[in-house]
Rosetta silent file (secondary structure, phi, psi, omega in degrees, C-alpha in Angstrom):
SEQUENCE: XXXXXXXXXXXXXXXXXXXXXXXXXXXXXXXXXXXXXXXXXXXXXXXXXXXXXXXXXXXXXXXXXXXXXXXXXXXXXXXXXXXXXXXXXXXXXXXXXXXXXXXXXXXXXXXXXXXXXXXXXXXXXXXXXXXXXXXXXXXXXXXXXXXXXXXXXXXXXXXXXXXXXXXXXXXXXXXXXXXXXXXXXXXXXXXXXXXXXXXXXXXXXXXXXXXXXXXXXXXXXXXXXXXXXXXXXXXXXXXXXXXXXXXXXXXXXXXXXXXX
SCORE:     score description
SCORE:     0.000 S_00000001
   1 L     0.000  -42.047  167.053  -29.241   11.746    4.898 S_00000001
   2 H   -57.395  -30.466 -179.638  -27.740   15.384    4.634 S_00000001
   3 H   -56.392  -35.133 -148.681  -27.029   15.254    7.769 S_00000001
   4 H   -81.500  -42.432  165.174  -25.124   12.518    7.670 S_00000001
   5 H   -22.002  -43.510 -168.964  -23.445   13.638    4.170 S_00000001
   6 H   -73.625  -33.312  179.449  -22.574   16.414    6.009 S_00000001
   7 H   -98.423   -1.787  170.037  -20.721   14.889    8.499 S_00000001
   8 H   -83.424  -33.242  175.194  -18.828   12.747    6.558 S_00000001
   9 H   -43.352  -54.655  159.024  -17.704   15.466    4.844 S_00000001
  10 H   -51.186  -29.236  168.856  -16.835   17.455    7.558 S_00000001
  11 H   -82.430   -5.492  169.012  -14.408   14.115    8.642 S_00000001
  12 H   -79.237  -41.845  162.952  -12.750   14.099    5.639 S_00000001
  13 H   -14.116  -53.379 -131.038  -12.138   17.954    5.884 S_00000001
  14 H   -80.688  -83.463  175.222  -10.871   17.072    9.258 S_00000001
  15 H   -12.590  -74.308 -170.055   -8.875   14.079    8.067 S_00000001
  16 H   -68.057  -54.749 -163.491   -6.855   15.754    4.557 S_00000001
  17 H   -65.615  -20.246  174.316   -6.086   18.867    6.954 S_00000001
  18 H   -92.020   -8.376  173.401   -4.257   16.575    9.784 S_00000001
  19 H  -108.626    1.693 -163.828   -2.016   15.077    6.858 S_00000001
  20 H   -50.979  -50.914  178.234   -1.654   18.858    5.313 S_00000001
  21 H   -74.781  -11.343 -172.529    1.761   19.539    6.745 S_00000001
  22 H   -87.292  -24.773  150.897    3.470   16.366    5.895 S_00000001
  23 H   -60.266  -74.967  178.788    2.465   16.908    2.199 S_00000001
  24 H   -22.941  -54.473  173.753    3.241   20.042    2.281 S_00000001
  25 H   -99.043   18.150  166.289    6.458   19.782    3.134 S_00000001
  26 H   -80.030  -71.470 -171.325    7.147   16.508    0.549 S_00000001
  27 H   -49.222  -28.252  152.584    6.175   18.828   -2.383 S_00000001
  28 H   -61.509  -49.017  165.781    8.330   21.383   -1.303 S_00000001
  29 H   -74.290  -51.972  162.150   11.189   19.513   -0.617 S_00000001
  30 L    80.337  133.259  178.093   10.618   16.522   -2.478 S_00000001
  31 L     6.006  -35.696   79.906   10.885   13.244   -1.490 S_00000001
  32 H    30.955  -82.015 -164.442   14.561   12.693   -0.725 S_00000001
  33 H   -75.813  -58.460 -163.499   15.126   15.667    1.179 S_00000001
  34 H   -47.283  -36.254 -168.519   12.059   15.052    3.248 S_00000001
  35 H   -83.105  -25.009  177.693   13.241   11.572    4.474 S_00000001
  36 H   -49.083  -42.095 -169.402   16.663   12.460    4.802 S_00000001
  37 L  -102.594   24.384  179.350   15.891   14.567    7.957 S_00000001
  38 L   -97.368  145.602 -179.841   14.171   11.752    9.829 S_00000001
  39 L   -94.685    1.009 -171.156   16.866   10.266   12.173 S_00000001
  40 L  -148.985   57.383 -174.403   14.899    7.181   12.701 S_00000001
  41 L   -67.497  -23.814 -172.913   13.506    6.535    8.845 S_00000001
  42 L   -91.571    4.677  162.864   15.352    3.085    9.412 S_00000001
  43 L   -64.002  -37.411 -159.807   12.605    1.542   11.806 S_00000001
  44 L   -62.243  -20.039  161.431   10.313    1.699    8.772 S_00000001
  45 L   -83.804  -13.099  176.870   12.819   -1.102    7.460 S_00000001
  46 L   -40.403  148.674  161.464   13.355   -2.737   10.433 S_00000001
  47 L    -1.264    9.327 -121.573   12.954   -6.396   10.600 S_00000001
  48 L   -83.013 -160.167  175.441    9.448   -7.407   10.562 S_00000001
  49 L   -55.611  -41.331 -145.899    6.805  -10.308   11.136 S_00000001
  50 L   123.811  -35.686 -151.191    6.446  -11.156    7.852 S_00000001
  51 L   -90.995  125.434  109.412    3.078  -11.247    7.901 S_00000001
  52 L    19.191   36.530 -179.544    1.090  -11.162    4.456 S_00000001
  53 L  -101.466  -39.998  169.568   -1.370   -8.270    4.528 S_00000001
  54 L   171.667  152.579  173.509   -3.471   -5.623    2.346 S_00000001
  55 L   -86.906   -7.385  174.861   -2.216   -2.584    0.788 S_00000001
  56 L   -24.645  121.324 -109.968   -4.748   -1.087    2.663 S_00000001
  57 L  -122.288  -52.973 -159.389   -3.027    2.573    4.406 S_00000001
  58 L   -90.530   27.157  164.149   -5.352    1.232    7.858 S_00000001
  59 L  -117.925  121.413  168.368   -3.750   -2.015    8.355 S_00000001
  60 L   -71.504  -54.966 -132.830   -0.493   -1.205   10.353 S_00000001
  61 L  -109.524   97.082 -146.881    0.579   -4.220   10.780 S_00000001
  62 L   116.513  146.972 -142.961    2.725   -6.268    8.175 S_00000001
  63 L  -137.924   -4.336 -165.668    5.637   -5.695    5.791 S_00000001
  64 L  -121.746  101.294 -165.308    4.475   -8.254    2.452 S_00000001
  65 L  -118.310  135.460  164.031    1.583   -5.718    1.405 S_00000001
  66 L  -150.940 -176.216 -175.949   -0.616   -6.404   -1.628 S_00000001
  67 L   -53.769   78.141 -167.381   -4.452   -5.805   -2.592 S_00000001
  68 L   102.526    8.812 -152.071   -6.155   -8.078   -0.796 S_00000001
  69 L    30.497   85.701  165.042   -3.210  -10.198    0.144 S_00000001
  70 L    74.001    7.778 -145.529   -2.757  -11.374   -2.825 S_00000001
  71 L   -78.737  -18.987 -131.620   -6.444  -11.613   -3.530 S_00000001
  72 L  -123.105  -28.556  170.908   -6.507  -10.213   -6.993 S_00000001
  73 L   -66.171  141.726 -153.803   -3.560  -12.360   -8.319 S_00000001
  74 L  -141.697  162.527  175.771   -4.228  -14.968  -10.993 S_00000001
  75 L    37.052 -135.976  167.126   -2.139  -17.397  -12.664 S_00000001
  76 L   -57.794  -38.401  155.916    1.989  -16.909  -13.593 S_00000001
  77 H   -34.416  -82.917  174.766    1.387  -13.697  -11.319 S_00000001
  78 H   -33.687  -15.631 -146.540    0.032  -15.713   -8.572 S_00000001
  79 H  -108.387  -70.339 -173.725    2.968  -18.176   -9.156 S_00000001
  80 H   -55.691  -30.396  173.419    5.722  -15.685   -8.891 S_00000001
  81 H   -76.479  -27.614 -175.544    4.163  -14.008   -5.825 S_00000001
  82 H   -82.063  -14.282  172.990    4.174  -16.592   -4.118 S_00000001
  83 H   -47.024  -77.230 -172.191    7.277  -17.968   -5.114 S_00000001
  84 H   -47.995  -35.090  169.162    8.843  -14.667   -4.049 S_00000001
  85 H   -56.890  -72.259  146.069    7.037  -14.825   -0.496 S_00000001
  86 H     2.515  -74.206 -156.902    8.237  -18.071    0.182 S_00000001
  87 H  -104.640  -45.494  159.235   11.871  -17.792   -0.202 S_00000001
  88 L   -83.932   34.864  136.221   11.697  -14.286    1.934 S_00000001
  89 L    83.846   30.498  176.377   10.309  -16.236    4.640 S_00000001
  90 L   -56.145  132.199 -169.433    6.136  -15.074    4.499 S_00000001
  91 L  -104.988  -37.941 -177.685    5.154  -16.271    8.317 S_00000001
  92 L  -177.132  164.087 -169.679    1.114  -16.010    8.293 S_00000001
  93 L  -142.509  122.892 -164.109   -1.562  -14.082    6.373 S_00000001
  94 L   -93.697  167.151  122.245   -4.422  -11.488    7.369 S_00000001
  95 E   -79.429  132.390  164.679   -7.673  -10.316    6.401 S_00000001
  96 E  -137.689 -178.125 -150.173   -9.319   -7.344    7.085 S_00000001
  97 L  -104.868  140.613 -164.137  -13.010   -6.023    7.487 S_00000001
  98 L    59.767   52.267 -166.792  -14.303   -4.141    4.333 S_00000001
  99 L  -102.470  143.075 -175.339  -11.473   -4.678    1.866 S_00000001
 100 H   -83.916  -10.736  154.561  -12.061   -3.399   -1.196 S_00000001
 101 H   -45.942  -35.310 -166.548   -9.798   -5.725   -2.934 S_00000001
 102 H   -88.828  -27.880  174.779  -12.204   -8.530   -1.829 S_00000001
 103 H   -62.050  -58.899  166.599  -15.347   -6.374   -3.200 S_00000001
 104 H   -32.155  -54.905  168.125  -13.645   -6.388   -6.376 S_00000001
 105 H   -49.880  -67.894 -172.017  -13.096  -10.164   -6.450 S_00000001
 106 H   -47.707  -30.493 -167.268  -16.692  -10.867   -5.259 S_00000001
 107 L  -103.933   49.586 -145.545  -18.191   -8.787   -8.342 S_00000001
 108 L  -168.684  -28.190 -175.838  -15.670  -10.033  -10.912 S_00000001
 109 L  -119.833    9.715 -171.330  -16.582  -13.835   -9.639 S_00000001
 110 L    23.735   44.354  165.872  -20.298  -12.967   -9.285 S_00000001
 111 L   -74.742  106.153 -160.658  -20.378  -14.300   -5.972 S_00000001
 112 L  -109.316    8.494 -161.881  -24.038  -13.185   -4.526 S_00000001
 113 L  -125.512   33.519 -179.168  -24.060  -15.555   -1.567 S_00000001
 114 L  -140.578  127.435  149.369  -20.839  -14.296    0.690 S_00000001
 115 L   -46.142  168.378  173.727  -20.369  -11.001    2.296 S_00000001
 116 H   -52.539  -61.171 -169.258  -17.574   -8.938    1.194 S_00000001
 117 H   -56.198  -19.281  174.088  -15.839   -9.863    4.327 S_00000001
 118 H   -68.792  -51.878 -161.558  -16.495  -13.698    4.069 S_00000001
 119 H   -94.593   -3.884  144.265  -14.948  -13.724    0.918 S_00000001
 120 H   -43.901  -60.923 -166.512  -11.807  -11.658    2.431 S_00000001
 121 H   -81.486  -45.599 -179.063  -11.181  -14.626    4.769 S_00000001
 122 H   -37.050  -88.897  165.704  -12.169  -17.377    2.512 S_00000001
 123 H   -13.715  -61.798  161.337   -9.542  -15.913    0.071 S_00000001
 124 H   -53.149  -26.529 -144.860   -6.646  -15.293    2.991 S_00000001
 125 H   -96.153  -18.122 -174.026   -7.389  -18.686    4.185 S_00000001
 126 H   -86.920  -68.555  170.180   -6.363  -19.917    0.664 S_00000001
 127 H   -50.921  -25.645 -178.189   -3.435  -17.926    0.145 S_00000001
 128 H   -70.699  -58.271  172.029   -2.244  -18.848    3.155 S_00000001
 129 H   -49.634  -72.509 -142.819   -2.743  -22.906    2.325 S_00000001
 130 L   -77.183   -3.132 -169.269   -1.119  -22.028   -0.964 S_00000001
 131 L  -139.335    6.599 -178.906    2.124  -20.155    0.763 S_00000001
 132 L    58.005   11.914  172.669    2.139  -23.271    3.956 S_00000001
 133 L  -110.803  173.492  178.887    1.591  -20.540    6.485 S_00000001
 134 L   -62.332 -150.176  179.538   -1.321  -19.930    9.119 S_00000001
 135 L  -154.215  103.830 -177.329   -4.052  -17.431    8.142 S_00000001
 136 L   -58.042  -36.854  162.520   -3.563  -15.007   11.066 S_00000001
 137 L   148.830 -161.391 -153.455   -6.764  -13.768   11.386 S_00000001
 138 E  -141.163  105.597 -170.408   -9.400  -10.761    9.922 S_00000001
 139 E   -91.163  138.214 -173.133   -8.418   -7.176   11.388 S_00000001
 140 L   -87.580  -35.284 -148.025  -11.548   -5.309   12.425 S_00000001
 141 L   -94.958   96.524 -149.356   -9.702   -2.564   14.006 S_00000001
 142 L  -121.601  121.744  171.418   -8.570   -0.239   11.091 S_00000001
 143 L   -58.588   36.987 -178.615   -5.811    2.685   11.313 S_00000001
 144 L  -163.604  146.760  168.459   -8.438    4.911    9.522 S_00000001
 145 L   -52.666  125.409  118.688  -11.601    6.347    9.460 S_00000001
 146 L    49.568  -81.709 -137.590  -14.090    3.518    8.566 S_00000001
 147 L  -110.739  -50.013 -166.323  -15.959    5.305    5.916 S_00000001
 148 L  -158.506 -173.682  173.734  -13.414    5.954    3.681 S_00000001
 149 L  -101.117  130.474 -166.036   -9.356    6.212    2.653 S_00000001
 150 L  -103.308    2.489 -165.091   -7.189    8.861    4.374 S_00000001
 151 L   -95.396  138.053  175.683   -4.090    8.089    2.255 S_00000001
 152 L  -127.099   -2.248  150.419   -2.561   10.855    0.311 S_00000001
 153 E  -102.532  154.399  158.931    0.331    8.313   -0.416 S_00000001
 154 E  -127.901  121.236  171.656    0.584    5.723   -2.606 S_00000001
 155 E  -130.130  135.616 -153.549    4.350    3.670   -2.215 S_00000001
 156 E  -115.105  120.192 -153.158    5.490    1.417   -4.341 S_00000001
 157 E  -105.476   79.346  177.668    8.217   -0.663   -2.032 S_00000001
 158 L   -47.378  -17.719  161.954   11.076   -2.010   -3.775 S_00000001
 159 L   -88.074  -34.778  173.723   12.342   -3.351   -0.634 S_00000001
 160 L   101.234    1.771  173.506   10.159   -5.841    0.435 S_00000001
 161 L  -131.584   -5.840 -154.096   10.274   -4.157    3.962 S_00000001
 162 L  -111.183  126.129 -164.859    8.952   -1.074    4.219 S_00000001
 163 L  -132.066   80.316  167.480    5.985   -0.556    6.751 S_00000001
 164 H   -34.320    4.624 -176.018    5.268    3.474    7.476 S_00000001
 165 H   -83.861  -20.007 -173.009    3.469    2.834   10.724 S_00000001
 166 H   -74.579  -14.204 -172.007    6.738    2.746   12.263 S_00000001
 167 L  -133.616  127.232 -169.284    7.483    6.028   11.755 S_00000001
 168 L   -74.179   -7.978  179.184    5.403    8.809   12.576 S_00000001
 169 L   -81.289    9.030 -170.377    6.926   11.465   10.235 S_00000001
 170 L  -120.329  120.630 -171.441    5.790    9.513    7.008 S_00000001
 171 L   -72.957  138.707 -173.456    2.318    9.887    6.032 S_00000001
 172 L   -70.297  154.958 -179.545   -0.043    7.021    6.032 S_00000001
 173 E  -167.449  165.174  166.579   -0.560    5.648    2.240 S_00000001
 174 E   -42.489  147.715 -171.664   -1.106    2.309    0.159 S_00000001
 175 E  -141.987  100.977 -168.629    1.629    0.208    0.608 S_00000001
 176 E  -141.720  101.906  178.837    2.377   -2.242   -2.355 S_00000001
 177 L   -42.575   44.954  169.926    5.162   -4.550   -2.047 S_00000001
 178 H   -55.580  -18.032  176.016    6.642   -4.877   -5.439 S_00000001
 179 H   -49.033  -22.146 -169.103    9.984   -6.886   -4.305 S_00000001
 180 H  -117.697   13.021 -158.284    7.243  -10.268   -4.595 S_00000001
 181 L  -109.798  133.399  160.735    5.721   -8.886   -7.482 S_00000001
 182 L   -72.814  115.939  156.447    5.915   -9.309  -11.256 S_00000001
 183 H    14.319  -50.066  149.231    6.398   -5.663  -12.727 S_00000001
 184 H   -51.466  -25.190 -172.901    3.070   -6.071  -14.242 S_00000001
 185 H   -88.547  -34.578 -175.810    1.751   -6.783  -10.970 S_00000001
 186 H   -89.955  -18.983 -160.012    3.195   -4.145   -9.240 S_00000001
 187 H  -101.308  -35.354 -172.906    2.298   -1.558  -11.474 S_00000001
 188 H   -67.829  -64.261 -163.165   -1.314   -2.801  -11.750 S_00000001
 189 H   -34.969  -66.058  179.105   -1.693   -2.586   -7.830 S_00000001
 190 H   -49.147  -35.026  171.049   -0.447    1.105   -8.022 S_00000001
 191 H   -89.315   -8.686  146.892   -3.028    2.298  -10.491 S_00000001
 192 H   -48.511  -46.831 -159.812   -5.399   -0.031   -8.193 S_00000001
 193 H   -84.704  -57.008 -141.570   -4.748    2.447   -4.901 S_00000001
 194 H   -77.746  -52.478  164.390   -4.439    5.395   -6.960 S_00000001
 195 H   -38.124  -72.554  155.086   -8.090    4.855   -8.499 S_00000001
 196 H    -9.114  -50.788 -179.061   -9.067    4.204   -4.991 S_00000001
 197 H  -109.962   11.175  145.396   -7.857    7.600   -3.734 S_00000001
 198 H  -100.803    6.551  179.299   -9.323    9.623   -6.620 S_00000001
 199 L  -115.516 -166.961 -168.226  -13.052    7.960   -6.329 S_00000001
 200 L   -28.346  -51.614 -163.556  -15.860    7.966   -3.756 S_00000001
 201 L   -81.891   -8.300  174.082  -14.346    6.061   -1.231 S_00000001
 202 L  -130.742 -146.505 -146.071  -11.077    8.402   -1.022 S_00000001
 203 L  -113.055   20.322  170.039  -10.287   11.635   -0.831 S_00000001
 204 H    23.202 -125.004  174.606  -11.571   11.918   -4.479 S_00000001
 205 H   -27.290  -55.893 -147.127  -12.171   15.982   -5.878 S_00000001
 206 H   -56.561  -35.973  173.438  -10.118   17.016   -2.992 S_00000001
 207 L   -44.662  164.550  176.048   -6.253   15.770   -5.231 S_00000001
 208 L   161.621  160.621 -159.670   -5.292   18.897   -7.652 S_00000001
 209 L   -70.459    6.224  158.708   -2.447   19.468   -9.695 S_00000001
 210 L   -90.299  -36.065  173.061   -1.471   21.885   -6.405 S_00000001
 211 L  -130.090   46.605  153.936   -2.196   19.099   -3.691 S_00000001
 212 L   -22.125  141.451  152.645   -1.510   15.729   -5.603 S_00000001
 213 L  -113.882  134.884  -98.623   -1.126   12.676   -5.083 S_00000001
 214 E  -133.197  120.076 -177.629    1.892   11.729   -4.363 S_00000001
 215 E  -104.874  128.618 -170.797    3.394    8.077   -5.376 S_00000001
 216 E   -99.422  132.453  155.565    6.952    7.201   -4.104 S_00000001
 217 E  -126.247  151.554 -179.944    8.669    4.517   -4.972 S_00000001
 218 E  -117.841  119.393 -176.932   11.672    3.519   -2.703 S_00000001
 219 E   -79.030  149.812  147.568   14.530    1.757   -4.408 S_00000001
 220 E   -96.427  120.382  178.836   16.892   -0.709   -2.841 S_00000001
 221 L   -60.567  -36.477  168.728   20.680   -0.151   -3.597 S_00000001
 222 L   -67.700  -26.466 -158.765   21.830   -3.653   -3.634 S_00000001
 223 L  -130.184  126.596  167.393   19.347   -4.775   -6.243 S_00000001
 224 H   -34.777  -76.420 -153.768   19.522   -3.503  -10.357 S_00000001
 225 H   -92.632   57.095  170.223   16.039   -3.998  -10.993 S_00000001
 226 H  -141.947   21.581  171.511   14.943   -2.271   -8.030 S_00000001
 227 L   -38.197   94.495  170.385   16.465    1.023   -8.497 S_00000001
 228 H   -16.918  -69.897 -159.739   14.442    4.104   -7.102 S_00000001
 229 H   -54.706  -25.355 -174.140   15.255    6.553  -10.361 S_00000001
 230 H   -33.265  -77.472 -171.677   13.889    3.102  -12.293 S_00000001
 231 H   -81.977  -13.396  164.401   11.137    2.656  -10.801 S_00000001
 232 H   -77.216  -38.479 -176.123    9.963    6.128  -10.310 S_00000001
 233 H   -32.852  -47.585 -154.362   10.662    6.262  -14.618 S_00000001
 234 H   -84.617  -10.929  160.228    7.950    3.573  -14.604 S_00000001
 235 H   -72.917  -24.832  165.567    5.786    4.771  -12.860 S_00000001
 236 H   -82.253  -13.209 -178.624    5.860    8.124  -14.611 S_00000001
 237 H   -95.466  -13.664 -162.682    5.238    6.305  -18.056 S_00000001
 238 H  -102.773  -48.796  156.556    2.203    4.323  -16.371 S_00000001
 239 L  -144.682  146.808 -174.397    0.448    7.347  -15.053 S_00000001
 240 L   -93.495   21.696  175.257   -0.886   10.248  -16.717 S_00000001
 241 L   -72.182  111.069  171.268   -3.082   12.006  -14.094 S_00000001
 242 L   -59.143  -19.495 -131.741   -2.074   15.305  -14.068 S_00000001
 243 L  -116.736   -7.341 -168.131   -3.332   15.336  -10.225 S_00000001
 244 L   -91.609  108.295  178.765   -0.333   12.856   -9.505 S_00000001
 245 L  -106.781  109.440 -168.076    3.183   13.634   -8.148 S_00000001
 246 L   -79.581  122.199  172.405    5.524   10.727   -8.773 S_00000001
 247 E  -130.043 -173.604  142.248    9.064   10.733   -6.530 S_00000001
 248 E  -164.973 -173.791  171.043   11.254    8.589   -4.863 S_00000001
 249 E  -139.326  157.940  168.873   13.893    7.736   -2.019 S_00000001
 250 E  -120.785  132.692 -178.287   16.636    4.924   -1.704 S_00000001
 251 E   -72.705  143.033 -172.776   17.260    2.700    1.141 S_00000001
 252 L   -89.317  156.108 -169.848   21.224    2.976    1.783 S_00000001
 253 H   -55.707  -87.137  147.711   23.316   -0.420    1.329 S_00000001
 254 H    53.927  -81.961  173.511   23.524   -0.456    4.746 S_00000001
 255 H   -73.416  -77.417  128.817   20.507   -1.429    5.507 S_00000001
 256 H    -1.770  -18.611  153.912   19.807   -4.045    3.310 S_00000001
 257 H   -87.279  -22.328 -170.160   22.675   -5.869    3.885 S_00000001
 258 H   -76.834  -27.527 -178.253   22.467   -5.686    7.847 S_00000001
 259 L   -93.408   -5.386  178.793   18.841   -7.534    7.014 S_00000001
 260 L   -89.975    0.000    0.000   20.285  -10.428    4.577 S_00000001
């Protein structure tokens, strides 16, 4: 058991030290400046599937990102995400293996007689009925270690487009899709990841108020209540973790109009 202790440790070591410079130089720079000097920042907005997936950092794949896809949403929440999904054109909806969104559900619905992961897909297969699209399938294959969360981002996506896999200068993080979101919803999600990446299962002790962690929100320019400085305010009134560095960036008009 030490051994083993030992060796997860040593991969997390491994793990926060391979994302070291990309922090490094966001905290220096700060948000803004860092993105500013990528020439090709606008794949991460590019077009996408569509597809309906987890806020999870090690699912690549999908641009509509919430807890669970959607797993977590109840009621006039549930109503509005899906509304909003709908009318931007949601295509099909994933599952993936060990989401902790679905763990949450299961002990919150005292459900003893489904794996976690059963009650991932069960759940997807439902949102999916509920939004008229397929249920894509249950990703096994995870853009992370396993064992735990590698994300030292958390970004709260104002566009409704924004997928960081596309671009390798942007550090993997949480991805939570407030454009389909009520404000309450969006906000909850973010202090959902951000728990997540200060406990067990993330990179926990390692955050200090010298190597935070660091939540972005990225504004859209076309739309009022989707403002970067906005939404970085609200996010600064919503958490009080000293260990937390709150920024943002704005997508230029540009872009967002070339996608309507």
């Amino acid at each position: 058991m030490n051994i083993e202790h030992e060796s997860h440790a040593v991969q997390k070591e491994h793990e926060w030290l391979k994302g070291q410079e990309k922090i490094s130089a966001i905290l220096e720079q700060g948000m803004e400046s860092y993105v500013d000097q990528m020439p090709d920042l606008e794949n991460a907005f590019a077009e996408g599937d569509h597809t309906l997936c987890c806020m999870d950092e090690g699912v690549a794949q999908g641009d509509m990102r919430s807890a669970g896809s959607g797993i977590l949403t109840e009621g006039r929440e549930r109503e509005v995400f899906i509304a909003k999904l709908k009318a931007a054109g949601v295509k099909d909806v994933t599952s993936h293996e060990g989401c902790g969104a679905a763990g949450l559900y299961k002990e919150k619905h005292g459900i003893t007689d489904m794996t976690v992961d059963e009650v991932a897909i069960e759940q997807a297969k439902r949102m999916a009925s509920e939004l008229g699209v397929p249920y894509k399938g249950h990703v096994t294959e995870l853009d992370r270690p396993k064992e735990f969360h590698n994300a030292r981002v958390v970004y709260l996506d104002g566009t409704g487009r924004f997928n960081p896999s596309r671009v390798s200068e942007l550090p993997q993080g949480f991805v939570v899709s407030a454009r389909y979101m009520t404000p309450e919803q969006a906000l909850s999600e973010v202090q959902l990841a951000t728990k997540i990446a200060f406990g067990e299962h993330g990179f926990g002790d390692k955050f200090s108020e010298e190597d935070p962690l660091v939540v972005v929100a990225i504004g859209d320019s076309t739309e009022p209540d989707f403002v970067g400085k906005d939404l970085e305010r609200e996010l600064t009134n919503i958490i009080g973790e000293g260990r937390v560095r709150v920024d943002h960036f704005s997508v230029p008009r540009s872009w967002m109009r070339e996608a309507a």
